[in-house]
Biopython code that builds the backbone (N, CA, C, O; Angstrom):
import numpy as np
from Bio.PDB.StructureBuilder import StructureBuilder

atoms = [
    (1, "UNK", "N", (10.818, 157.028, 76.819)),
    (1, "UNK", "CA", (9.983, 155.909, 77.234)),
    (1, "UNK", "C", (9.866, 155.923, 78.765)),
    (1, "UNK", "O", (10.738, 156.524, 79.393)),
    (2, "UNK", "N", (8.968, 155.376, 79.354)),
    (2, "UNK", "CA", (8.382, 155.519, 80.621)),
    (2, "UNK", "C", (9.627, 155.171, 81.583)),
    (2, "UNK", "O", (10.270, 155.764, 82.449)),
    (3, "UNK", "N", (9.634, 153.635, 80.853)),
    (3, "UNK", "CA", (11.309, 152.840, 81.829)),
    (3, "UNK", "C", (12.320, 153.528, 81.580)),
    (3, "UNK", "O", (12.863, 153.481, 82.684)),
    (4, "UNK", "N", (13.230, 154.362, 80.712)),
    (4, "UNK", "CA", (13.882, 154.890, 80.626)),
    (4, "UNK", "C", (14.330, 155.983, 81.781)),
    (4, "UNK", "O", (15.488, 156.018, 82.197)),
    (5, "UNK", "N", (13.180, 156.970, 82.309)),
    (5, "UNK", "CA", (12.888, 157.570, 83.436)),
    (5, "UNK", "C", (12.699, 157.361, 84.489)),
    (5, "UNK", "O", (12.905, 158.125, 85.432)),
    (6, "UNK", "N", (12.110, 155.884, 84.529)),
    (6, "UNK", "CA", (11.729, 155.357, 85.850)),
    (6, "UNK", "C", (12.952, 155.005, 86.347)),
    (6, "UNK", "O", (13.329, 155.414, 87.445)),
    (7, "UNK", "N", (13.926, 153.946, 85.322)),
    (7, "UNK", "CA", (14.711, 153.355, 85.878)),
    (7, "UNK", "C", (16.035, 154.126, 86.232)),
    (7, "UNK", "O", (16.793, 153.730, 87.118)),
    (8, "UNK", "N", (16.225, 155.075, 85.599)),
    (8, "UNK", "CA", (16.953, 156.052, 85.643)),
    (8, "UNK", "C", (17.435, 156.214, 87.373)),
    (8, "UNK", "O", (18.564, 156.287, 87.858)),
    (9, "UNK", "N", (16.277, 156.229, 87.937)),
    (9, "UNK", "CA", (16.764, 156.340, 89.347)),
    (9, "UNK", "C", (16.576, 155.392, 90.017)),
    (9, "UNK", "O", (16.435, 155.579, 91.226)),
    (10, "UNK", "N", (16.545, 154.787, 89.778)),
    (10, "UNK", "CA", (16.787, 152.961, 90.186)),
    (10, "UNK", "C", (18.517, 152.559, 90.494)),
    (10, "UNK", "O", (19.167, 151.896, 91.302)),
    (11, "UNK", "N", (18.689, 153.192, 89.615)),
    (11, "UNK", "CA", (20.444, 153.192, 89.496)),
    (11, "UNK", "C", (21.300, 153.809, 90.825)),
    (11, "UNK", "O", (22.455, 153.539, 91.155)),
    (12, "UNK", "N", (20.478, 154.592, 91.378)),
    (12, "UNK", "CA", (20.968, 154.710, 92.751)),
    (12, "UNK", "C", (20.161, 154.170, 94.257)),
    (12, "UNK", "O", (20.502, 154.306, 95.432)),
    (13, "UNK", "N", (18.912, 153.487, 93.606)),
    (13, "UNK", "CA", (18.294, 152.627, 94.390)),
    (13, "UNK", "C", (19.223, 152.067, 95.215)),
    (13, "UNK", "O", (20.338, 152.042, 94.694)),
    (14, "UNK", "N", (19.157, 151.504, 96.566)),
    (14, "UNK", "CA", (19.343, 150.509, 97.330)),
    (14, "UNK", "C", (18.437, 149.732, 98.187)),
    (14, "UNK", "O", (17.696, 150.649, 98.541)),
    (15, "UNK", "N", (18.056, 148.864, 98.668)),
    (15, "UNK", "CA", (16.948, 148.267, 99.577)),
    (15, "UNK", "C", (17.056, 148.046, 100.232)),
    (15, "UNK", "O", (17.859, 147.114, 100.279)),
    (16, "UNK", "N", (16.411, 148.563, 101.783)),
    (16, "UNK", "CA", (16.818, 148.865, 103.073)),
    (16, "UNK", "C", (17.429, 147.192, 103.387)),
    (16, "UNK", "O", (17.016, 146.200, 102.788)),
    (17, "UNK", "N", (18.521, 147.186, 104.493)),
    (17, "UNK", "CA", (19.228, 145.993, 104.584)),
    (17, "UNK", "C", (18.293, 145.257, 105.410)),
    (17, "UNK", "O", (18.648, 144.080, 105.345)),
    (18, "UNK", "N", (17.245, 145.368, 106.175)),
    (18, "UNK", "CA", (16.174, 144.706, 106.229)),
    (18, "UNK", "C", (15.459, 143.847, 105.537)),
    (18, "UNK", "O", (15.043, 142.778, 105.983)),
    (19, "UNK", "N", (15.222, 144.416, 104.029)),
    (19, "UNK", "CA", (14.670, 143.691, 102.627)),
    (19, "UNK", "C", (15.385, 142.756, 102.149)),
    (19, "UNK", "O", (15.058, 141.678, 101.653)),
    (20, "UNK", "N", (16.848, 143.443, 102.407)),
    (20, "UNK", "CA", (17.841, 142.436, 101.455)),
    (20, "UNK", "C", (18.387, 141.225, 102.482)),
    (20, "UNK", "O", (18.857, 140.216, 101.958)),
    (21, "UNK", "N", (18.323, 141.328, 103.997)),
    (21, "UNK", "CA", (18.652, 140.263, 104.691)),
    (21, "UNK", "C", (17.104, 139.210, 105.158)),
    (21, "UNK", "O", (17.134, 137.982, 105.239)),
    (22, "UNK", "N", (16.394, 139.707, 105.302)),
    (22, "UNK", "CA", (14.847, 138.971, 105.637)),
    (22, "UNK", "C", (14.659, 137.357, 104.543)),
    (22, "UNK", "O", (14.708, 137.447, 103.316)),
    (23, "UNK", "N", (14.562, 136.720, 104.877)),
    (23, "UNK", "CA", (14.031, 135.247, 104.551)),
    (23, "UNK", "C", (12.890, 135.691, 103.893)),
    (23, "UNK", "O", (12.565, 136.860, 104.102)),
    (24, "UNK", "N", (12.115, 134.923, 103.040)),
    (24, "UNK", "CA", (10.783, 135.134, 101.970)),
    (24, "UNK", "C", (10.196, 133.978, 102.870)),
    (24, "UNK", "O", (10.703, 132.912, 103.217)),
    (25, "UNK", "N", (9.298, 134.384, 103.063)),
    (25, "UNK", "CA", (8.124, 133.857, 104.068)),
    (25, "UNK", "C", (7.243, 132.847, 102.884)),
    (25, "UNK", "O", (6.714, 133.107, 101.803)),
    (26, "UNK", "N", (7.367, 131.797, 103.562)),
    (26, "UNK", "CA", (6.282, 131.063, 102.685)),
    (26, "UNK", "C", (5.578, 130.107, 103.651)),
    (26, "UNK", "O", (6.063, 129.469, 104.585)),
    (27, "UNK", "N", (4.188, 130.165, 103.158)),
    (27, "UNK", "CA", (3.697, 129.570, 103.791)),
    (27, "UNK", "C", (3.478, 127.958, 104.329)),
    (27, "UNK", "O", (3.792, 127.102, 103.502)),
    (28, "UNK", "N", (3.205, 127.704, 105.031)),
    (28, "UNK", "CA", (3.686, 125.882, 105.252)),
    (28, "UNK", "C", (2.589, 125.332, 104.397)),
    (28, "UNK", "O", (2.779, 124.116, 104.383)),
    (29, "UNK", "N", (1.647, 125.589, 103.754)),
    (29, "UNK", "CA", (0.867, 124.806, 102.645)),
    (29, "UNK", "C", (1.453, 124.504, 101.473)),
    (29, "UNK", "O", (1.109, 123.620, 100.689)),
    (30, "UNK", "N", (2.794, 125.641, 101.323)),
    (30, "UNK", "CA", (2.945, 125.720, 100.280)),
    (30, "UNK", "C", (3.653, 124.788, 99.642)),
    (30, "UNK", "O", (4.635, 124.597, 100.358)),
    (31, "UNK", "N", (3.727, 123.989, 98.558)),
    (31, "UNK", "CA", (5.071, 122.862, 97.916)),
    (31, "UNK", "C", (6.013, 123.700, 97.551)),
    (31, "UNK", "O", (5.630, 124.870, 97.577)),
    (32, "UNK", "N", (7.468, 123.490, 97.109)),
    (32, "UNK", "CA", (8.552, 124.400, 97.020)),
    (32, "UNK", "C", (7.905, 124.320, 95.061)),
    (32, "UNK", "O", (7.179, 123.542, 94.444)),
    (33, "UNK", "N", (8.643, 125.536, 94.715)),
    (33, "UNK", "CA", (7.979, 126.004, 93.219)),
    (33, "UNK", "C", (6.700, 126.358, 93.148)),
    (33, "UNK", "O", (6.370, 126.506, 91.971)),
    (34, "UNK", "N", (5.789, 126.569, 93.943)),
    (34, "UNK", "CA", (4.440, 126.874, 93.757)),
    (34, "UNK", "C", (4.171, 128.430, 94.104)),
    (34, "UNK", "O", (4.462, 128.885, 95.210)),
    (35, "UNK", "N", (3.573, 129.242, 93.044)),
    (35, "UNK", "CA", (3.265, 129.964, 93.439)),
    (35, "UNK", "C", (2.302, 130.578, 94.801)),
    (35, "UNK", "O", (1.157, 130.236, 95.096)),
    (36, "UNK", "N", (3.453, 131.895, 95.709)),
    (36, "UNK", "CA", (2.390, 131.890, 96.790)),
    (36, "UNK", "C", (0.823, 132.580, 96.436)),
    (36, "UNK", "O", (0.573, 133.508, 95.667)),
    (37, "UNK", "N", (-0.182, 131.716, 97.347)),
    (37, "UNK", "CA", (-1.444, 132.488, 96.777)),
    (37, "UNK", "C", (-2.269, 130.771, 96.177)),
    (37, "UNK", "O", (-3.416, 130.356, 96.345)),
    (38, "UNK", "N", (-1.240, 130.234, 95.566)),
    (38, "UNK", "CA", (-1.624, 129.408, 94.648)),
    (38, "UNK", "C", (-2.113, 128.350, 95.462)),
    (38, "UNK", "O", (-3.224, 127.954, 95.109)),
    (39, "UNK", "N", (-1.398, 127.517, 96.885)),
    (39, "UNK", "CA", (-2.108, 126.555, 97.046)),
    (39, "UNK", "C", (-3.452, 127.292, 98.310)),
    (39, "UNK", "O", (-4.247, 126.481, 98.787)),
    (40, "UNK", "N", (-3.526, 128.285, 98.587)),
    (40, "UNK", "CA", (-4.904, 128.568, 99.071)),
    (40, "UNK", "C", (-5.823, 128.707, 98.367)),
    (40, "UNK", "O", (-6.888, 129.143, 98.805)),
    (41, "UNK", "N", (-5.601, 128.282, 96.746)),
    (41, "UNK", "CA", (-6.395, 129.130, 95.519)),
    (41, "UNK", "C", (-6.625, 130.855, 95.156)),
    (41, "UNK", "O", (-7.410, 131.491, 94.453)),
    (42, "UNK", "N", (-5.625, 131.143, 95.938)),
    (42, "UNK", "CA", (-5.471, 132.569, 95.712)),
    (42, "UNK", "C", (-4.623, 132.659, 94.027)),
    (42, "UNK", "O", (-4.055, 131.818, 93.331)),
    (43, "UNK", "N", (-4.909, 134.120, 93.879)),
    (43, "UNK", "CA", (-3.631, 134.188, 92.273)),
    (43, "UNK", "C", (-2.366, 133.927, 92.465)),
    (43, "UNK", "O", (-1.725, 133.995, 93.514)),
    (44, "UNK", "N", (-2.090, 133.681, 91.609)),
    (44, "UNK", "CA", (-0.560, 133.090, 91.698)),
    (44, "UNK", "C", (0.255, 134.500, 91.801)),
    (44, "UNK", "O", (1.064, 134.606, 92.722)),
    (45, "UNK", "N", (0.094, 135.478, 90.988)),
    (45, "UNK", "CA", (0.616, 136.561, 91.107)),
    (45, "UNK", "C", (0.291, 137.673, 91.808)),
    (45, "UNK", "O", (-0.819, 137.393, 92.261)),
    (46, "UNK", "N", (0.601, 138.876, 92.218)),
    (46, "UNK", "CA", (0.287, 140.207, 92.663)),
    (46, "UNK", "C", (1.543, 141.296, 92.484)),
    (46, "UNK", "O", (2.691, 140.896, 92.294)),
    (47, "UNK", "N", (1.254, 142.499, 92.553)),
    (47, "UNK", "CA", (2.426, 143.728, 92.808)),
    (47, "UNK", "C", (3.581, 143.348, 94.000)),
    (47, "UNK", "O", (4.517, 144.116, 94.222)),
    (48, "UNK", "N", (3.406, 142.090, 94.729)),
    (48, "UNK", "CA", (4.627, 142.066, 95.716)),
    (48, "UNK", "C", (5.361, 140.697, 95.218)),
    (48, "UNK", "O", (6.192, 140.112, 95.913)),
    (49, "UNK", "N", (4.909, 140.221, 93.800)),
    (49, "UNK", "CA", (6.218, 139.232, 92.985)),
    (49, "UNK", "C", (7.132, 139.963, 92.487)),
    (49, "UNK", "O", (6.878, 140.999, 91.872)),
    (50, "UNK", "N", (8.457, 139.462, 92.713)),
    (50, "UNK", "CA", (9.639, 139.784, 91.954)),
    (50, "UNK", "C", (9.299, 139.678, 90.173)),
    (50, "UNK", "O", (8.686, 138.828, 89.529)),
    (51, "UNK", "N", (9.857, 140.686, 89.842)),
    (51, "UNK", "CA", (9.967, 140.668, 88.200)),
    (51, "UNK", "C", (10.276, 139.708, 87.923)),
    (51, "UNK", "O", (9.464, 139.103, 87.223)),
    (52, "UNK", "N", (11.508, 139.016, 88.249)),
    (52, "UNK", "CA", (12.281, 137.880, 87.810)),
    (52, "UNK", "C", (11.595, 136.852, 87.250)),
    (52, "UNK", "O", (11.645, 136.192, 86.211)),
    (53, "UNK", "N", (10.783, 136.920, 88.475)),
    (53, "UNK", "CA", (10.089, 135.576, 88.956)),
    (53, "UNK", "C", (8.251, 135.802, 87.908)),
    (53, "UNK", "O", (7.422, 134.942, 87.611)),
    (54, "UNK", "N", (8.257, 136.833, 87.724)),
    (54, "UNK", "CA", (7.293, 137.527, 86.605)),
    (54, "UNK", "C", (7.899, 137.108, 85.138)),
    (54, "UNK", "O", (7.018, 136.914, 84.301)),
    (55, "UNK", "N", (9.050, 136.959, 84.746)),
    (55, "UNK", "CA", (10.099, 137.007, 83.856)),
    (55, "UNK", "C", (9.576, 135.401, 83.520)),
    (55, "UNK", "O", (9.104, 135.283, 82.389)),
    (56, "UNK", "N", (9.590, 134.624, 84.039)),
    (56, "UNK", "CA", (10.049, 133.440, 83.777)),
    (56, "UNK", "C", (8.603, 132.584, 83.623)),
    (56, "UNK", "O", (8.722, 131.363, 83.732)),
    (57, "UNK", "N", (7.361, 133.068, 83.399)),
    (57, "UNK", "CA", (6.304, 132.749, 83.164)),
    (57, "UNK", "C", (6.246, 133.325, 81.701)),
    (57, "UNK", "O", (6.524, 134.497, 81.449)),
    (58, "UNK", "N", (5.824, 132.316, 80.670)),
    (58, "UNK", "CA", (5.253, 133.128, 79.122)),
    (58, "UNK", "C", (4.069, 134.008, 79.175)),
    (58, "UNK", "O", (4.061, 135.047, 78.514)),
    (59, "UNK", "N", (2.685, 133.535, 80.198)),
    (59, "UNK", "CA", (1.636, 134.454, 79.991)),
    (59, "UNK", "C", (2.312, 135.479, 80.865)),
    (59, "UNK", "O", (2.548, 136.449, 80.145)),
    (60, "UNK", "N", (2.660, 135.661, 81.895)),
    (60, "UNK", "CA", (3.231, 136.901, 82.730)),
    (60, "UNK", "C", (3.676, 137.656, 82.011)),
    (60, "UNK", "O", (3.308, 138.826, 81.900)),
    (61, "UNK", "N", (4.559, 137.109, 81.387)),
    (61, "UNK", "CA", (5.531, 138.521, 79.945)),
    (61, "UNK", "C", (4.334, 138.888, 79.130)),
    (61, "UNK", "O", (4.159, 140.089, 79.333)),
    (62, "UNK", "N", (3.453, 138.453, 78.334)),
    (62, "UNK", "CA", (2.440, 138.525, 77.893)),
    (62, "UNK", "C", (2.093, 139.880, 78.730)),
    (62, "UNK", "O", (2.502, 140.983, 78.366)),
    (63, "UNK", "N", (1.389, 139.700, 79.751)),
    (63, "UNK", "CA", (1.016, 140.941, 80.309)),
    (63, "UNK", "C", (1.946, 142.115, 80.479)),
    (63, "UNK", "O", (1.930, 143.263, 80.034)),
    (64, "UNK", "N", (2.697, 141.502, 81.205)),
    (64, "UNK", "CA", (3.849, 143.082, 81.672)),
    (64, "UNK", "C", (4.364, 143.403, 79.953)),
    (64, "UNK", "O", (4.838, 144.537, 79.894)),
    (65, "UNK", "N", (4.371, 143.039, 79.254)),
    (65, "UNK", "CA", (4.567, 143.652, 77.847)),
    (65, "UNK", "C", (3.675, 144.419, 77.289)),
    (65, "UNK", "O", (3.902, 145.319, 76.480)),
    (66, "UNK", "N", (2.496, 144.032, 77.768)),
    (66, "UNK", "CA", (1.038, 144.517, 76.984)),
    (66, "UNK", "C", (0.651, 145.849, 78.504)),
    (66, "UNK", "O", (0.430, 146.935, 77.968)),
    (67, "UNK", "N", (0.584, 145.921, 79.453)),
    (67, "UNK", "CA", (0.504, 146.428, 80.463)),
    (67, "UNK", "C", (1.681, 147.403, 80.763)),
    (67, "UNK", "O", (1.273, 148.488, 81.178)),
    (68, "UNK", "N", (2.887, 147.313, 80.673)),
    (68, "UNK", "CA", (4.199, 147.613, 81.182)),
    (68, "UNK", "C", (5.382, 147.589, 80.137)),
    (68, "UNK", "O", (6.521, 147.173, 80.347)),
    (69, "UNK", "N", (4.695, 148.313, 78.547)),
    (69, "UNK", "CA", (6.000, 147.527, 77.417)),
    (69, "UNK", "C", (7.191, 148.391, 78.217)),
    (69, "UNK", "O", (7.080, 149.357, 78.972)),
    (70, "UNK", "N", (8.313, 147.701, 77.777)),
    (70, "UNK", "CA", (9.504, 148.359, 77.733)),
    (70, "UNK", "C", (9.857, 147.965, 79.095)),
    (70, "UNK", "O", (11.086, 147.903, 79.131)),
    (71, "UNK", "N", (9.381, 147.685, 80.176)),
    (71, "UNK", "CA", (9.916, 146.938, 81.613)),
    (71, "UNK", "C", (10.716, 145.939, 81.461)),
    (71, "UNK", "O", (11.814, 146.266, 81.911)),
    (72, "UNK", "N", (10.727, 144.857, 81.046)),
    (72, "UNK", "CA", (11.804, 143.549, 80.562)),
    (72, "UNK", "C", (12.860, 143.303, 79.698)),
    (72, "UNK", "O", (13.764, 142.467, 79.683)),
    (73, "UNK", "N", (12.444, 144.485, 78.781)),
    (73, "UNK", "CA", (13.303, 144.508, 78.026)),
    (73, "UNK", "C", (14.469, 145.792, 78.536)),
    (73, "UNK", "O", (15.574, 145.831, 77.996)),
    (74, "UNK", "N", (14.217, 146.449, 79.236)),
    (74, "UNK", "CA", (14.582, 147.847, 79.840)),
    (74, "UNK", "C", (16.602, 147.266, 80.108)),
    (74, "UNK", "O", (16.990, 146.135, 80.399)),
    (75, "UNK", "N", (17.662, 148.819, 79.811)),
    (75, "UNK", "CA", (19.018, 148.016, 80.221)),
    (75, "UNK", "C", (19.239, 147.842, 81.678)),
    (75, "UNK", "O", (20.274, 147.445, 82.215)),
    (76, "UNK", "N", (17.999, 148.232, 82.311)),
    (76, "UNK", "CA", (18.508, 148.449, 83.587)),
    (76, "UNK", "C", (17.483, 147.413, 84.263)),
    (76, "UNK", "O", (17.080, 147.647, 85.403)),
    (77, "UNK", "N", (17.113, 146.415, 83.654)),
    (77, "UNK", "CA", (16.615, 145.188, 84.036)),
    (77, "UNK", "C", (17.385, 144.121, 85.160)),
    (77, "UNK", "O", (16.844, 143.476, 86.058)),
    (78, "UNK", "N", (19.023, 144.179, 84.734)),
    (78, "UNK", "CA", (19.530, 143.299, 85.678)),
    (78, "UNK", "C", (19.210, 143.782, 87.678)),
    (78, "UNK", "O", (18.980, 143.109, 88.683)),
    (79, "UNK", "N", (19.375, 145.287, 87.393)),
    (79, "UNK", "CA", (19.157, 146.106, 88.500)),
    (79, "UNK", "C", (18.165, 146.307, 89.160)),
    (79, "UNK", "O", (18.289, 146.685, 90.325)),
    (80, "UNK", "N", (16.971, 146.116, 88.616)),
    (80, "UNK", "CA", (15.304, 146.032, 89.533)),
    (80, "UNK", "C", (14.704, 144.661, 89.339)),
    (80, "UNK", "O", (13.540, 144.384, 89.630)),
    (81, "UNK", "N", (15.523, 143.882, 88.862)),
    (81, "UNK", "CA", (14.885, 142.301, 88.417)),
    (81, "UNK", "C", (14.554, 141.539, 89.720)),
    (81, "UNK", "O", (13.734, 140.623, 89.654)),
    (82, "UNK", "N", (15.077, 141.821, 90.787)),
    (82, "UNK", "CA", (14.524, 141.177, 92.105)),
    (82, "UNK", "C", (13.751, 141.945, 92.595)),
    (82, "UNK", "O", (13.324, 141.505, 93.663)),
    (83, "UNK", "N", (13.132, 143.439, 92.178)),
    (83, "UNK", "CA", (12.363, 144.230, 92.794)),
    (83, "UNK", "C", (10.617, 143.643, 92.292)),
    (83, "UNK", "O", (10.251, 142.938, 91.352)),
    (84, "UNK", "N", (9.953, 144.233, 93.265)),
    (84, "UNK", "CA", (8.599, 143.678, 93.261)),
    (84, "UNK", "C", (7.967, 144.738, 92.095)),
    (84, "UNK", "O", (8.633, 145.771, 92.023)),
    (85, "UNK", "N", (6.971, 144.689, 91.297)),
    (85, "UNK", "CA", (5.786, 145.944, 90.784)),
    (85, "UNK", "C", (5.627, 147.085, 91.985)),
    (85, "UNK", "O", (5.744, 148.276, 91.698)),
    (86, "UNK", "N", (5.441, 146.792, 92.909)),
    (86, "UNK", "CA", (5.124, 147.675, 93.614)),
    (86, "UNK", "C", (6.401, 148.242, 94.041)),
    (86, "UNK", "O", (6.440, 149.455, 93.833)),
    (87, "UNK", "N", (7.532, 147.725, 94.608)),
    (87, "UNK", "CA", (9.041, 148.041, 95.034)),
    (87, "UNK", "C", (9.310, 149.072, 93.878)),
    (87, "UNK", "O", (9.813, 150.113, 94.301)),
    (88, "UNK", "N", (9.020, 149.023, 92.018)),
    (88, "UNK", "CA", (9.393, 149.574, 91.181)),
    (88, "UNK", "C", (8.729, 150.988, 91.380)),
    (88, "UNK", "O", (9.274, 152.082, 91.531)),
    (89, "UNK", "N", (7.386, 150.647, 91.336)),
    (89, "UNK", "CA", (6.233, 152.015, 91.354)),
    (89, "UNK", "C", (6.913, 152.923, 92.297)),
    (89, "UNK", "O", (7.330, 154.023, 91.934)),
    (90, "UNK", "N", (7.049, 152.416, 93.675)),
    (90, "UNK", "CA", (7.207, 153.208, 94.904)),
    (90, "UNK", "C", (9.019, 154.081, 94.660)),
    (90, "UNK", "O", (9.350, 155.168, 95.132)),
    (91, "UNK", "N", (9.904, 153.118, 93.767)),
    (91, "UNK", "CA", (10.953, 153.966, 93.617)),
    (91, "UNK", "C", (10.965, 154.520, 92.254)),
    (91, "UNK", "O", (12.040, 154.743, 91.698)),
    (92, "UNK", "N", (9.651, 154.797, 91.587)),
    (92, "UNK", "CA", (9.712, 155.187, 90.038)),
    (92, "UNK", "C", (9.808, 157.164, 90.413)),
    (92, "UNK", "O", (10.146, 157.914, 89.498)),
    (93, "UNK", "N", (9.526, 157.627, 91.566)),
    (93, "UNK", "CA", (8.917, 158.567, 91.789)),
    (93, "UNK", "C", (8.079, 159.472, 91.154)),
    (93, "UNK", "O", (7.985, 160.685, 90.968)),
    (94, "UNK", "N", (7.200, 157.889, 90.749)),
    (94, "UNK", "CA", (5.838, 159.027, 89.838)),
    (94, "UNK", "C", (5.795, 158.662, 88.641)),
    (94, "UNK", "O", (4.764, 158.766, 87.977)),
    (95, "UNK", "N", (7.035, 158.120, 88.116)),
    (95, "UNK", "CA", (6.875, 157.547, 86.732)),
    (95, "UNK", "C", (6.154, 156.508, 86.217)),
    (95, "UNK", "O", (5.654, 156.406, 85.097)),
    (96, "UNK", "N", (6.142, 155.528, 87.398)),
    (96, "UNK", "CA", (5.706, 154.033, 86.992)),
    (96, "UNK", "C", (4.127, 154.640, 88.197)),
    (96, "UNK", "O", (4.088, 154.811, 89.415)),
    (97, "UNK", "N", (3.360, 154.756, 87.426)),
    (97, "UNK", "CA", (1.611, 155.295, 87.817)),
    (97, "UNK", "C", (0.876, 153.671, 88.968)),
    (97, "UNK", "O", (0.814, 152.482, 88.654)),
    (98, "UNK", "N", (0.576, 154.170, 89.891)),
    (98, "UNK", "CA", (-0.920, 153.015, 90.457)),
    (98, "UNK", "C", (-1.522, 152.936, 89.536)),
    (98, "UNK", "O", (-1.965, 151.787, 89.548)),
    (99, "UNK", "N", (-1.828, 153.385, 88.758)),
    (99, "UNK", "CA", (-2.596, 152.880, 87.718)),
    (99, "UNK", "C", (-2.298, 151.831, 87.167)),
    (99, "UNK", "O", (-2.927, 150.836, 87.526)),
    (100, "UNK", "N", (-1.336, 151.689, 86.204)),
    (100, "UNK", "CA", (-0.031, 150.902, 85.217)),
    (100, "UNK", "C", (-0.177, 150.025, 86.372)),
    (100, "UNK", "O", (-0.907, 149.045, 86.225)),
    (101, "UNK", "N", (0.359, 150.200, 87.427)),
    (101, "UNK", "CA", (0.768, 148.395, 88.521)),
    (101, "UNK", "C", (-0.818, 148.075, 88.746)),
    (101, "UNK", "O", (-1.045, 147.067, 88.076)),
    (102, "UNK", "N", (-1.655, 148.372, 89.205)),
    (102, "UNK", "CA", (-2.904, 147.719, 89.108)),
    (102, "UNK", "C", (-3.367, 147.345, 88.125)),
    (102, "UNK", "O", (-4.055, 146.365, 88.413)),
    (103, "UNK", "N", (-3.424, 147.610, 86.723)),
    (103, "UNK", "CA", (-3.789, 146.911, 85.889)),
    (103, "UNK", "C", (-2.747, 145.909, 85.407)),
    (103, "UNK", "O", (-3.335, 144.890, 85.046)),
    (104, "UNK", "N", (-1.838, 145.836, 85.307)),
    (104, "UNK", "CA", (-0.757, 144.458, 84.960)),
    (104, "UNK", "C", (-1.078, 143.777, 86.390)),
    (104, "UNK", "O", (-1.032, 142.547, 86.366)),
    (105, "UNK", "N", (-1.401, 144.382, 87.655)),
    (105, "UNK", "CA", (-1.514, 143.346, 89.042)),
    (105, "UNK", "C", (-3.483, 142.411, 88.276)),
    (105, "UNK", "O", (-3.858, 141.270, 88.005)),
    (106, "UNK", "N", (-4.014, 143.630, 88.260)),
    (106, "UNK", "CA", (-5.528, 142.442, 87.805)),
    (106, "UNK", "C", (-5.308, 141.934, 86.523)),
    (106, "UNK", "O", (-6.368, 141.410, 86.180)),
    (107, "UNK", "N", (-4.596, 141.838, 85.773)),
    (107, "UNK", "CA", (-4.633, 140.912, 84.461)),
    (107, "UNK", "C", (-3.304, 139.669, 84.902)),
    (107, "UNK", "O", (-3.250, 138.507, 84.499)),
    (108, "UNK", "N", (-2.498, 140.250, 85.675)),
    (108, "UNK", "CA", (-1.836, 138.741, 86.290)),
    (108, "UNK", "C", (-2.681, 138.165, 87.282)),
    (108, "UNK", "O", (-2.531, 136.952, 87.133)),
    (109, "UNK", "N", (-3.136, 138.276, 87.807)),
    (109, "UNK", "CA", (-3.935, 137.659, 88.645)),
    (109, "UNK", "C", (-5.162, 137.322, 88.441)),
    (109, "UNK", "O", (-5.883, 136.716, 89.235)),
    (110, "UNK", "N", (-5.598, 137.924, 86.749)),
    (110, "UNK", "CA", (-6.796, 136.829, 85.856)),
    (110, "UNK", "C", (-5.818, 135.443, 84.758)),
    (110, "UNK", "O", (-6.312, 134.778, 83.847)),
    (111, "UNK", "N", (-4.687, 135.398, 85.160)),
    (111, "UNK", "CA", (-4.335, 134.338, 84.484)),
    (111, "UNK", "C", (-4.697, 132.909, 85.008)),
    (111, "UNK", "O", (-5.598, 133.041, 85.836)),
    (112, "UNK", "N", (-4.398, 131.772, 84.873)),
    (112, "UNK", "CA", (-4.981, 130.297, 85.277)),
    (112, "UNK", "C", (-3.711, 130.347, 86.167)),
    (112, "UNK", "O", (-2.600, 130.849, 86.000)),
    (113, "UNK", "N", (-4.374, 129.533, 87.333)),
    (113, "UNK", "CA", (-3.222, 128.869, 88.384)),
    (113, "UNK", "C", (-2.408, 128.127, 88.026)),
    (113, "UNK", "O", (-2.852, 127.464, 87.089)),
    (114, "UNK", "N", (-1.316, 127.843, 88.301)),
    (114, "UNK", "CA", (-0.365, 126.534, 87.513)),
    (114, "UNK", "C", (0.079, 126.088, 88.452)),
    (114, "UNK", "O", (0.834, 125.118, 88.377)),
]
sb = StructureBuilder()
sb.init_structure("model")
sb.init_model(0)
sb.init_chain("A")
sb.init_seg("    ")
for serial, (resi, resn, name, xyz) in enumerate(atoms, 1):
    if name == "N":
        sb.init_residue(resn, " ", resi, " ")
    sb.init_atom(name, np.array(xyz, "f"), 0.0, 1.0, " ", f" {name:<3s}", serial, name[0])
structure = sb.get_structure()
């Protein structure tokens, strides 16, 4: 399976200590819980949301299941679950396709704002 390979080297992933010490920038429009994107009327989602945070929406799983099967459910989920779609692609080396993240990025980002 795709995740099987991808994640495979995930397992020796680390994220530059830059990534892992940096504050998440949000914007001052934003209310706390709101997706960013969301109060400019932008999509709520894109390739630079955390899975997690992909995880915890029902239509989101919807997609990354239908777009990305085997990503959420994957054993090595606890381990890229704060990583972004794109953070995954870029350390899949080749496994996880631009293709695959652009289409789960335009079908999350045709879902309704919440």
């Amino acid at each position: 399976m795709l995740f099987k390979q991808c994640c495979a080297g995930l397992l020796l992933l680390t994220l530059p200590a830059a990534a892992q010490d940096a504050p998440a920038s949000v914007p001052a429009d934003t209310k706390p819980g709101t997706p960013a994107g969301a109060a400019a009327g932008g999509p709520a989602y894109s390739r630079d949301t955390p899975v997690e945070k992909l995880a915890t929406d029902p239509a989101a799983v919807a997609v990354l299941n239908k777009d990305l099967p085997g990503l959420l459910t994957a054993p090595e989920f606890s381990i890229f679950k704060s990583m972004s779609l794109k953070q995954l692609q870029q350390a899949s080396g080749g496994d996880l396709s631009e293709v695959d993240v652009a289409k789960a990025e335009a079908d999350l980002q045709a879902l309704p704002a919440h």
